[in-house]
LOLOMI-404394 format. One record per residue (C-alpha): residue in one letter; x, y, z; residue number from 1. Coordinates in steps of 0.001 Angstrom, whole numbers, plus 500000, padded with zeros to 6 digits. Layout:
N
a;X;Y;Z;NUM
...
! end
This chain:
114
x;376166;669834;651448;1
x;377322;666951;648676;2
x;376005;667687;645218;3
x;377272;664704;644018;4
x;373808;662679;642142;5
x;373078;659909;644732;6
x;374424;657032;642081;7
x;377729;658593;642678;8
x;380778;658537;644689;9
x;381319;661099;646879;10
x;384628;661579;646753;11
x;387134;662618;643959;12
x;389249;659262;644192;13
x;386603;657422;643931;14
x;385095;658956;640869;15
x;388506;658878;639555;16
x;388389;655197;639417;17
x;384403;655228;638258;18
x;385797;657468;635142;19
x;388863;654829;634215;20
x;386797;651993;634605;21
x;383775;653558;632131;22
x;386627;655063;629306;23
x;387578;651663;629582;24
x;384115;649795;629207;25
x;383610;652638;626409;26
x;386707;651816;624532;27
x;385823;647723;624435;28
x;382561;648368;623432;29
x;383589;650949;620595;30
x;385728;647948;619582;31
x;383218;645428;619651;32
x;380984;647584;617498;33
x;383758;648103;615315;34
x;384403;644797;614667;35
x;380681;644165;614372;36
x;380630;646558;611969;37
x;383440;645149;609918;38
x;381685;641944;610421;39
x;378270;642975;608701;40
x;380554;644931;605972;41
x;382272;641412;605247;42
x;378857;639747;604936;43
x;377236;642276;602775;44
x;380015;642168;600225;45
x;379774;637996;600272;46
x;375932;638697;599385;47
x;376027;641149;596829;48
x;379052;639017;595264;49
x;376513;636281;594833;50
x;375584;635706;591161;51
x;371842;635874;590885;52
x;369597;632534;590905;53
x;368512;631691;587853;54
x;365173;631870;586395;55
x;364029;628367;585157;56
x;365787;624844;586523;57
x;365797;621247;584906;58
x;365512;618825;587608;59
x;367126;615473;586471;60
x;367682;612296;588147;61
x;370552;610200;589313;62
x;370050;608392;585967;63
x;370350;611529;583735;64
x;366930;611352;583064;65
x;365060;615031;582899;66
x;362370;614692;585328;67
x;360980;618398;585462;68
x;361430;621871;584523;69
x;360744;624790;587676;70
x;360891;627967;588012;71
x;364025;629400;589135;72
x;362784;630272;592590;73
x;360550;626943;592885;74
x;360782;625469;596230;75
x;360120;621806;595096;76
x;363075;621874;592743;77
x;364866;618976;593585;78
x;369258;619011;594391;79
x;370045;617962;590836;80
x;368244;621153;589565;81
x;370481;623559;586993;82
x;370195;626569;586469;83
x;369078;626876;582729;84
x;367953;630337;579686;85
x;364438;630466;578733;86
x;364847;628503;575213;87
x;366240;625745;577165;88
x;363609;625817;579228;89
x;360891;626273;576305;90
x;362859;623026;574709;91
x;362753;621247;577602;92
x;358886;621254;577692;93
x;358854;621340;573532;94
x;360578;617873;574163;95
x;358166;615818;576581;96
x;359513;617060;579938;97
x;356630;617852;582524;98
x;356308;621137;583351;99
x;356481;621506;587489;100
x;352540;621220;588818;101
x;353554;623752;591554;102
x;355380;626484;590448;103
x;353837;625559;586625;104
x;356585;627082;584113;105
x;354679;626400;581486;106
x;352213;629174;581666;107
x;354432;631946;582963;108
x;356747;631011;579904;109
x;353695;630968;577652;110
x;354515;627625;576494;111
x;352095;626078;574576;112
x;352164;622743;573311;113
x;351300;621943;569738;114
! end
C-alpha cells in the first residue's frame, strides 16, 4: 500500500530530485525577496532624504516678472515656482502680486490688503 499523497512521486529517487529542485526554487526566491527587500530599503531612505516641499511658491515668468504666489502644495503652480518663507510670501502679495484664485494664499496666510 503507497502512502505517498497522490501529488507525489512514489519512489525515493524521484522525490530526491522533487526535494533538490524545491531547496533550489526556495533559495532563488529567498534571494529575490532579499533583493526586493534591499530594493524597497534603498527607496525608503531616497524618500525620507527628501527635504520637505515648501509651504508658499512665487510663480514668475520667463521675463522675471512675478506672476503669482501658491500655496506650497498648489497644483496649478507653474515650473518656475520657488519655494519661498511666509514674509516673502506676505510681501509678495503686500507688493501687487495676485494671490493664486485656486489654492487662494491670501486667506490661509491672513493677508489682508490695506
Amino acid at each position: 500500500m503507497n502512502d505517498s499523497p497522490p501529488d507525489l512521486p512514489p519512489d525515493l529517487g524521484r522525490l530526491r530530485t522533487v526535494e533538490t529542485y524545491l531547496a533550489l526554487a526556495l533559495k532563488r526566491v529567498r534571494a529575490e525577496i532579499a533583493q526586493q527587500e534591499q530594493r524597497a530599503a534603498q527607496h525608503q531612505r531616497v524618500v525620507d532624504a527628501r527635504p520637505p516641499a515648501p509651504e508658499w511658491l512665487i510663480e514668475q515668468l520667463p521675463s522675471g516678472q512675478t506672476t503669482y504666489v501658491h500655496a506650497g502644495e498648489c497644483w496649478a503652480a507653474g515650473k518656475r515656482s520657488e519655494g519661498v518663507s511666509r514674509e516673502e510670501a506676505l510681501r509678495a502679495l503686500a507688493d501687487g502680486t495676485e494671490a493664486c484664485p485656486v489654492c487662494t494664499p491670501d486667506t490661509a496666510l491672513g493677508f489682508r490688503e490695506g
